[in-house]
LUMKEVO-330172 format. One record per residue (C-alpha): residue number from 1; residue in one letter; x, y, z. Coordinates in nm, 3 decimals, padded with zeros to 5 digits, always signed. Layout:
BEGIN
<bakol><pos>NUM</pos><code>A</code><c1>X</c1><c2>Y</c2><c3>Z</c3></bakol>
...
END
This chain:
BEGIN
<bakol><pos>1</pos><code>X</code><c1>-00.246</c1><c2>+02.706</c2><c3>+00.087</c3></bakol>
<bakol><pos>2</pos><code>X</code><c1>-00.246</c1><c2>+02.371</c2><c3>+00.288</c3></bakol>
<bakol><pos>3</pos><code>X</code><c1>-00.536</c1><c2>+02.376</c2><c3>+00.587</c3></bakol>
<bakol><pos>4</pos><code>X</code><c1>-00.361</c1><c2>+02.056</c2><c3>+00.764</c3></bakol>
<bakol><pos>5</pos><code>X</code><c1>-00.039</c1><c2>+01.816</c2><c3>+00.731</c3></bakol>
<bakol><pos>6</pos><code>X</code><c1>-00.034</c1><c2>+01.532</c2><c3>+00.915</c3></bakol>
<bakol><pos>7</pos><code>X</code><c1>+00.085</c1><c2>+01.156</c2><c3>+00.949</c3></bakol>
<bakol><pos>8</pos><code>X</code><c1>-00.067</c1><c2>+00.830</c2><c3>+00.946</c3></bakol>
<bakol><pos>9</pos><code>X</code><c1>-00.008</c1><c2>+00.405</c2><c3>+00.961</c3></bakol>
<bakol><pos>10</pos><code>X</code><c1>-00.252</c1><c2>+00.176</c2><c3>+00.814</c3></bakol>
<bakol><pos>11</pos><code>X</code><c1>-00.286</c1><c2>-00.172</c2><c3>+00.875</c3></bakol>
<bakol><pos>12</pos><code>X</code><c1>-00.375</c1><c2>-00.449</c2><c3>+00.649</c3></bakol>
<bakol><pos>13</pos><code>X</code><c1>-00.352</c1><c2>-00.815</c2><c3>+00.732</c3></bakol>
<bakol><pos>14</pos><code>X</code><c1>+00.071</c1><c2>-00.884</c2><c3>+00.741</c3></bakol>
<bakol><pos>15</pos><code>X</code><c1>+00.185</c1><c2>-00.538</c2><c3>+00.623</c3></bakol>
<bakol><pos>16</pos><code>X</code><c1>+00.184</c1><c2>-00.158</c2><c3>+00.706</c3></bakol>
<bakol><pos>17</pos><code>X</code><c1>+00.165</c1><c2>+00.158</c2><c3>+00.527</c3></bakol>
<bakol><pos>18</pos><code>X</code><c1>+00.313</c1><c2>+00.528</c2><c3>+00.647</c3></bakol>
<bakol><pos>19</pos><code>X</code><c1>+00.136</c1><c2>+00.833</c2><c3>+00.470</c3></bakol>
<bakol><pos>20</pos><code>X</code><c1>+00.122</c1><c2>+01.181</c2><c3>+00.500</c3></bakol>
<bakol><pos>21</pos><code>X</code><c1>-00.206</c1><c2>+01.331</c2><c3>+00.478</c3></bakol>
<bakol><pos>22</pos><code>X</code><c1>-00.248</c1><c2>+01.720</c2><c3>+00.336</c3></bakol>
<bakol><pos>23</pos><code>X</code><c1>-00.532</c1><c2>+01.882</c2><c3>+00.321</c3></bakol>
<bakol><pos>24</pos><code>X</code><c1>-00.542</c1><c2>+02.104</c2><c3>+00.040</c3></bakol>
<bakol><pos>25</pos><code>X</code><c1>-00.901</c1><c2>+02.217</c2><c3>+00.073</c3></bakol>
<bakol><pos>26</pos><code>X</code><c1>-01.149</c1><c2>+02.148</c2><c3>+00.360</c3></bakol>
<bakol><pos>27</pos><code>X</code><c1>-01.275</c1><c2>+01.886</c2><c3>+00.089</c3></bakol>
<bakol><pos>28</pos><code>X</code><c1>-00.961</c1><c2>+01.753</c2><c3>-00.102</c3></bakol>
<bakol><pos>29</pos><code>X</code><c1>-00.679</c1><c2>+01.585</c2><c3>+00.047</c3></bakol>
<bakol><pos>30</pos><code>X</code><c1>-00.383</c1><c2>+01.432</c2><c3>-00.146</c3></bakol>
<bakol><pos>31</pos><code>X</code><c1>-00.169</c1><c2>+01.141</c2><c3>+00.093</c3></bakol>
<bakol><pos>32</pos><code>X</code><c1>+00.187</c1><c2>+01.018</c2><c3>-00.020</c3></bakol>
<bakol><pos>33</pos><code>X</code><c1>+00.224</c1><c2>+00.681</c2><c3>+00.101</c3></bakol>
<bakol><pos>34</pos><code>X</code><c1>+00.511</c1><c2>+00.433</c2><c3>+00.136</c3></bakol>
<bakol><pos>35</pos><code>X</code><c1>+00.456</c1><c2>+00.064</c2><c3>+00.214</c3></bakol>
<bakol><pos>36</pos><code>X</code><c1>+00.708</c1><c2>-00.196</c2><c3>+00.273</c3></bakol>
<bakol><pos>37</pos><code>X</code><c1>+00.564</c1><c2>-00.605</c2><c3>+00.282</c3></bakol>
<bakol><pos>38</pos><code>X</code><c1>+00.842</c1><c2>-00.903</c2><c3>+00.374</c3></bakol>
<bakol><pos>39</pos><code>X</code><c1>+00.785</c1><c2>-01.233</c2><c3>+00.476</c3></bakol>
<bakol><pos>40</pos><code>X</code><c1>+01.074</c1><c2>-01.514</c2><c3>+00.452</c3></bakol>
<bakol><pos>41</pos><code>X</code><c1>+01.093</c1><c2>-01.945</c2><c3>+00.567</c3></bakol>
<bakol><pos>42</pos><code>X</code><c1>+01.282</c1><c2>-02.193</c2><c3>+00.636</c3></bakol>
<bakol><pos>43</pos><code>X</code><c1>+01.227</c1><c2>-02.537</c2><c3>+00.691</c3></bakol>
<bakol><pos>44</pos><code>X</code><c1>+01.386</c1><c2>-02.821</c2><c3>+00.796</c3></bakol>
<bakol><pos>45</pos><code>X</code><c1>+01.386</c1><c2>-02.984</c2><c3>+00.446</c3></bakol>
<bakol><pos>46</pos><code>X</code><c1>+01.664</c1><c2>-02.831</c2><c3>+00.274</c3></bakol>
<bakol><pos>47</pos><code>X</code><c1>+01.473</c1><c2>-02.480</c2><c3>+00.087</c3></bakol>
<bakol><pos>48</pos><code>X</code><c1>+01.421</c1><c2>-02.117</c2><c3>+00.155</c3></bakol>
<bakol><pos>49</pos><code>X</code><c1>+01.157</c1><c2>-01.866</c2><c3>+00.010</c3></bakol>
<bakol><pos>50</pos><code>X</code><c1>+01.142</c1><c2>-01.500</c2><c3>+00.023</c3></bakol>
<bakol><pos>51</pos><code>X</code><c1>+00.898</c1><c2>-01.267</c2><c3>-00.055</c3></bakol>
<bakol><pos>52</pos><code>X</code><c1>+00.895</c1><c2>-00.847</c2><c3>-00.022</c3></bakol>
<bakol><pos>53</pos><code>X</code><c1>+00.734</c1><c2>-00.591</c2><c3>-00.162</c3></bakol>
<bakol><pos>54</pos><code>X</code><c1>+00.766</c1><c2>-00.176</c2><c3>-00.188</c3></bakol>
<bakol><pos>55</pos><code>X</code><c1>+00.503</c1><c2>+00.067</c2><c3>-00.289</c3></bakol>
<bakol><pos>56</pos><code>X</code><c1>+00.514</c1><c2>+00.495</c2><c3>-00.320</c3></bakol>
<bakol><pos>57</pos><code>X</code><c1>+00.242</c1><c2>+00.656</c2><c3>-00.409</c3></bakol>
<bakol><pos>58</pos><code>X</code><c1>-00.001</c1><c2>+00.914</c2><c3>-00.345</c3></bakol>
<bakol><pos>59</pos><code>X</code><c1>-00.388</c1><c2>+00.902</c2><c3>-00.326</c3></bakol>
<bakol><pos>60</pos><code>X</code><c1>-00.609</c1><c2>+01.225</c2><c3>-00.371</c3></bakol>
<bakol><pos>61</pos><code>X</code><c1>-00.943</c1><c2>+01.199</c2><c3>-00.222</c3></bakol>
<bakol><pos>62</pos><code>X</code><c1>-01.254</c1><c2>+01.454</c2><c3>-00.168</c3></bakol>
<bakol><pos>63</pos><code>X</code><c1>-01.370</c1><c2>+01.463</c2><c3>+00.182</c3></bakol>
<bakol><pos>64</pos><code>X</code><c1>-01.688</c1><c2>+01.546</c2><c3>+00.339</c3></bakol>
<bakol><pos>65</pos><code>X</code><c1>-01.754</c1><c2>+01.620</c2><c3>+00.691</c3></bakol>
<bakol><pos>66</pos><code>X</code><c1>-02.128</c1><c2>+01.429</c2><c3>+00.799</c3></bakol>
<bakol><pos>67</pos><code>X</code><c1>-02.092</c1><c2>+01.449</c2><c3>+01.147</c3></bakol>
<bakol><pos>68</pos><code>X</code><c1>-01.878</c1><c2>+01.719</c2><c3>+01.388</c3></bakol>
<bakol><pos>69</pos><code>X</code><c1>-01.609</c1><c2>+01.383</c2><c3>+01.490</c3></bakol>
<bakol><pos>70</pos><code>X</code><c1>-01.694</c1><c2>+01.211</c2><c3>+01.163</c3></bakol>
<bakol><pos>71</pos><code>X</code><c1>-01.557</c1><c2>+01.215</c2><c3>+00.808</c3></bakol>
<bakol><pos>72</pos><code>X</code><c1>-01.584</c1><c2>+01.033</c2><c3>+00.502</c3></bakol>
<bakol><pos>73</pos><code>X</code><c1>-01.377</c1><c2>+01.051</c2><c3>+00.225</c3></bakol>
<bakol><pos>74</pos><code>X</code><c1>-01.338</c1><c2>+00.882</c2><c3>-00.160</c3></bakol>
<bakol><pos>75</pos><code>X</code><c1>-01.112</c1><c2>+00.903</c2><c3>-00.433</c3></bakol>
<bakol><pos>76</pos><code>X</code><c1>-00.769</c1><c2>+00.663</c2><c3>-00.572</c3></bakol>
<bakol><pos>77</pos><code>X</code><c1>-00.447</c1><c2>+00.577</c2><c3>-00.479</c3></bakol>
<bakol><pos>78</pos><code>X</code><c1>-00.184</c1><c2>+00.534</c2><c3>-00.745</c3></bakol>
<bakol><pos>79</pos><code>X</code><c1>+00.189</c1><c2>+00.406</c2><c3>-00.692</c3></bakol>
<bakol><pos>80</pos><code>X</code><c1>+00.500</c1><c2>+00.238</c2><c3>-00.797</c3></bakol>
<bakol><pos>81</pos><code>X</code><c1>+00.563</c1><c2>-00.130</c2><c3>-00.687</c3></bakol>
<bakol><pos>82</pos><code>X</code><c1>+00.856</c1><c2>-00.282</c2><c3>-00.687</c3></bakol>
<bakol><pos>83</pos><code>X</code><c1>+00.835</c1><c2>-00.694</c2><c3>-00.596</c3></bakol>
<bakol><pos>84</pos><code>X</code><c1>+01.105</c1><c2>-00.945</c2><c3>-00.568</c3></bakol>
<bakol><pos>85</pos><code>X</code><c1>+01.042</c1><c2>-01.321</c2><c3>-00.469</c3></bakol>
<bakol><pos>86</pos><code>X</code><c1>+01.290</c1><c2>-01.607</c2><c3>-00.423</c3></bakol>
<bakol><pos>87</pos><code>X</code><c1>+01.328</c1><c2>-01.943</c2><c3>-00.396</c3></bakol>
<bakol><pos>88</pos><code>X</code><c1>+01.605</c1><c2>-02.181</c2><c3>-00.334</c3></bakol>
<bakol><pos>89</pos><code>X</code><c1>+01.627</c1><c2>-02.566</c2><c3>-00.272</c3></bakol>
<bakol><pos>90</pos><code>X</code><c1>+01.899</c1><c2>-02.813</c2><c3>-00.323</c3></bakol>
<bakol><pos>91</pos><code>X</code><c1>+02.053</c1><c2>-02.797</c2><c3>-00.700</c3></bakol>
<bakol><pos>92</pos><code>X</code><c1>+01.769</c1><c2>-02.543</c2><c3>-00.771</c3></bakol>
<bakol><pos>93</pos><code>X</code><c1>+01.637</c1><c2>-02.187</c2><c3>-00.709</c3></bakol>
<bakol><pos>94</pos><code>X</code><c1>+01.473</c1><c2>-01.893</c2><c3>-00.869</c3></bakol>
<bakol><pos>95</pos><code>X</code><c1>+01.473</c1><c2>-01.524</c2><c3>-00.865</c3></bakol>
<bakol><pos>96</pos><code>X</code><c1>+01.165</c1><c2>-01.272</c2><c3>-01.013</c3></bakol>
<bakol><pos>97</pos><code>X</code><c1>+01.203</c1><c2>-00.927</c2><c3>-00.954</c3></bakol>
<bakol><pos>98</pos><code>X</code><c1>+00.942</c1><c2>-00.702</c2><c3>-01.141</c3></bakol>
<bakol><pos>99</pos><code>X</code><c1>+00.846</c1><c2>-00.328</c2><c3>-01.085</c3></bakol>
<bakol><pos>100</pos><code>X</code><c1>+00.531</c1><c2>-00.149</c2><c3>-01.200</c3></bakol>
<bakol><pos>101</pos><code>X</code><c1>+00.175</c1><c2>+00.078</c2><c3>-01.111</c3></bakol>
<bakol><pos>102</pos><code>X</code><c1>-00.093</c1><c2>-00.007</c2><c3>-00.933</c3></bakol>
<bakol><pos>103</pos><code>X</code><c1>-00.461</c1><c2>+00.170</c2><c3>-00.892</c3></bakol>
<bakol><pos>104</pos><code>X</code><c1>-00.709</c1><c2>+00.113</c2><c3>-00.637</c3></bakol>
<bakol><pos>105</pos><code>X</code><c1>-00.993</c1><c2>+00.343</c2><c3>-00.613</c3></bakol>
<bakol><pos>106</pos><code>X</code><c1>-01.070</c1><c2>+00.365</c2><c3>-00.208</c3></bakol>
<bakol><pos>107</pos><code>X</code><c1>-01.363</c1><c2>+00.497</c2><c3>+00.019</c3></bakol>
<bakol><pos>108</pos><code>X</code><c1>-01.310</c1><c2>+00.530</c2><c3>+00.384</c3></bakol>
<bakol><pos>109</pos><code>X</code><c1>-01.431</c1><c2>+00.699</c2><c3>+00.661</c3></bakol>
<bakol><pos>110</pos><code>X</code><c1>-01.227</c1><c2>+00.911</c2><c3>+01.005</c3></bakol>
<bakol><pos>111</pos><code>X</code><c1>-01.370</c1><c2>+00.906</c2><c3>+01.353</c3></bakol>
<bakol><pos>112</pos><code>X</code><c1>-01.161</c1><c2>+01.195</c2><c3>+01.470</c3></bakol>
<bakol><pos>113</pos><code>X</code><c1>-01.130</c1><c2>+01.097</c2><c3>+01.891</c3></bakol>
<bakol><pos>114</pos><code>X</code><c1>-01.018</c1><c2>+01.468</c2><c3>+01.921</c3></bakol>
<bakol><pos>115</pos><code>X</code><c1>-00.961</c1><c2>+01.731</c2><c3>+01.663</c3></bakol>
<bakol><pos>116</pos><code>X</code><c1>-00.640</c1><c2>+01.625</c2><c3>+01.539</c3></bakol>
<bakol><pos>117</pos><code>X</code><c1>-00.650</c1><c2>+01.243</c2><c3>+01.571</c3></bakol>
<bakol><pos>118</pos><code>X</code><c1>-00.868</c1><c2>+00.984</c2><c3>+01.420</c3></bakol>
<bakol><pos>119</pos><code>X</code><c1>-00.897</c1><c2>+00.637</c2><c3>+01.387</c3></bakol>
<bakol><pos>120</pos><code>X</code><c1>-01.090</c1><c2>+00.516</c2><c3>+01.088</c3></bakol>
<bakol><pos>121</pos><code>X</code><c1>-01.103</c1><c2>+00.260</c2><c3>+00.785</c3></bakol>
<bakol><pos>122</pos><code>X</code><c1>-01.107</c1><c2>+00.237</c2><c3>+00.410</c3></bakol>
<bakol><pos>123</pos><code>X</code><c1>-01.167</c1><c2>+00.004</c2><c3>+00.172</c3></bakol>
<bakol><pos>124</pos><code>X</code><c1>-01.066</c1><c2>-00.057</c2><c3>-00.197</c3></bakol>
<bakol><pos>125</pos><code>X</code><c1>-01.050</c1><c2>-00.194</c2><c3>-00.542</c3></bakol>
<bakol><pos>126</pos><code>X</code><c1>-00.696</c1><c2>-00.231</c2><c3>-00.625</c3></bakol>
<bakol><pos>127</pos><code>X</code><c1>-00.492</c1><c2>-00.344</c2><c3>-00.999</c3></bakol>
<bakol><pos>128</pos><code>X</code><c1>-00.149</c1><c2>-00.358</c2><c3>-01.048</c3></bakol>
<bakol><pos>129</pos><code>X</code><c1>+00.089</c1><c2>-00.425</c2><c3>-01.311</c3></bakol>
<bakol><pos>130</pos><code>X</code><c1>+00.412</c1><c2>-00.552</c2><c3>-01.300</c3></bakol>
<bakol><pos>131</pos><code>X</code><c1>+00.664</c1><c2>-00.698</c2><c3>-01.530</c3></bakol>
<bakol><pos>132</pos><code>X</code><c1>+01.083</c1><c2>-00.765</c2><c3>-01.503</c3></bakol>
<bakol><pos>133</pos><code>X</code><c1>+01.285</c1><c2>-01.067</c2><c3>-01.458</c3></bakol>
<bakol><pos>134</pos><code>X</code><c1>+01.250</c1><c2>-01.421</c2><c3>-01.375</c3></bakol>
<bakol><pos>135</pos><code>X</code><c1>+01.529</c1><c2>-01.644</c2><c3>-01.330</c3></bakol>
<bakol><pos>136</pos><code>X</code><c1>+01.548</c1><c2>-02.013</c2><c3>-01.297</c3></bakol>
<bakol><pos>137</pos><code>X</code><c1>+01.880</c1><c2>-02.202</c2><c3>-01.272</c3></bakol>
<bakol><pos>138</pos><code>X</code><c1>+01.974</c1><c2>-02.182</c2><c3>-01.593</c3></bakol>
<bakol><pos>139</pos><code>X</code><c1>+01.692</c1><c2>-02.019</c2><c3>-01.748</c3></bakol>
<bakol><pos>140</pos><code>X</code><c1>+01.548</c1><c2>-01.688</c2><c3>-01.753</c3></bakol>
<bakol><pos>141</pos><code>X</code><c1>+01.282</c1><c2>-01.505</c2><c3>-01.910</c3></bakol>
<bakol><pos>142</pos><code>X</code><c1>+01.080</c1><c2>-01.175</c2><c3>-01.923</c3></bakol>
<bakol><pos>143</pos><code>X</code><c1>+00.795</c1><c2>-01.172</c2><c3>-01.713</c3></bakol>
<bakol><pos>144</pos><code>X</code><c1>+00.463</c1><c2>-00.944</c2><c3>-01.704</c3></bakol>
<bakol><pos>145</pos><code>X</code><c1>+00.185</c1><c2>-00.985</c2><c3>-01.436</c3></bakol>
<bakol><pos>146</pos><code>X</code><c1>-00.110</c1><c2>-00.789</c2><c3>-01.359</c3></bakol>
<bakol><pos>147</pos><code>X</code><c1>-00.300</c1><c2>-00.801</c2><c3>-01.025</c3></bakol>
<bakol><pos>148</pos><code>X</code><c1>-00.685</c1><c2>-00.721</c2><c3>-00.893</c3></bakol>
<bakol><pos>149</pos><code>X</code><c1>-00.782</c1><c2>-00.727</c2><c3>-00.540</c3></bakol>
<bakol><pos>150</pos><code>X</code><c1>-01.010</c1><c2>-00.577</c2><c3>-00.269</c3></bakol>
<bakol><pos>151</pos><code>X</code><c1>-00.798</c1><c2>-00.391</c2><c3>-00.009</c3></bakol>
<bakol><pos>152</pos><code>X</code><c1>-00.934</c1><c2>-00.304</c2><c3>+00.354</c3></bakol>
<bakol><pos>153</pos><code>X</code><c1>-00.735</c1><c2>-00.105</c2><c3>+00.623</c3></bakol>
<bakol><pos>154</pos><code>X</code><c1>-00.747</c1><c2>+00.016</c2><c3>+00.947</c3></bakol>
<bakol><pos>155</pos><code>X</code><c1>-00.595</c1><c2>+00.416</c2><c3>+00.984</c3></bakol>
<bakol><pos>156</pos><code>X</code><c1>-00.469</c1><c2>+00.610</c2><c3>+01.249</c3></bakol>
<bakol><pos>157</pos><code>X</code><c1>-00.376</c1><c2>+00.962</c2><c3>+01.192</c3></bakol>
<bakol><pos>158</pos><code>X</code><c1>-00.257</c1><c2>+01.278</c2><c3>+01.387</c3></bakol>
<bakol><pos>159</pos><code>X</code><c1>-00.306</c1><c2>+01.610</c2><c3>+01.188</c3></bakol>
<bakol><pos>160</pos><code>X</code><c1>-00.107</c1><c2>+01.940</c2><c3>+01.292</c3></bakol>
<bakol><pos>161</pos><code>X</code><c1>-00.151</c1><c2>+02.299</c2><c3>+01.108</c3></bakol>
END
């Protein structure tokens, strides 16, 4: 039986995240997440780049209430990725697109402002692998890449039961 659903954003650096957090137990919650990252240029020399990302996953996390407006939590995300990037100049241009998983074990913490909305942040260790497609001109290849990075966020979530 589910104690609280709610709904969240997180912020990290350029790019946002929407989850839905469910508390299970009073100390386990699993989140389903979906993030979206783009960021495209132009310039006045003749080239364009693009660059976007998507991400669906879930994290499950045990949670532990230290204070009465206070609560920390630890566990992983996992999730699917999905990446495309692309380049074009002149006579030339490539395309990679590449889909895979990614881990990142996360710790965070909630400082709940009333009893069903907190602000808070987390912190991580995330790896992903990817591989897919690269093109270039004529060319084109198989590609495989793997990933590891810290992740920080700041959360906002509203809870209703």
């Amino acid at each position: 039986m589910c104690e609280e659903v709610g709904f969240g954003v997180s912020f990290f650096q350029d790019s946002g995240t929407l989850f839905v957090p469910v508390a299970v137990t009073p100390t386990f919650r699993v989140e389903p997440y979906l993030g979206f990252y783009r960021n495209s240029a132009t310039s006045t020399q003749p080239y364009a780049r693009s660059n976007s990302s998507y991400v669906f996953g879930t994290g499950a996390f045990t949670t532990k209430r230290v204070a009465e407006n206070i609560q920390l939590y630890g566990g992983s995300r996992v999730a699917y990725v999905r990446r495309r990037q692309t380049y074009s100049e002149a006579q030339q241009g490539f395309s990679i697109q590449t889909s895979g998983y990614l881990v990142a074990p996360t710790v965070g913490f909630e400082y709940f402002l009333q009893r069903n909305i907190s602000i808070g942040a987390e912190a991580g260790f995330s790896y992903m692998r990817t591989s897919g497609h690269d093109s270039y001109v004529a060319n084109e290849a198989d590609t495989k890449e793997s990933t590891t990075s810290t992740t920080t966020a700041m959360t906002i979530r509203y809870y209703w039961n």
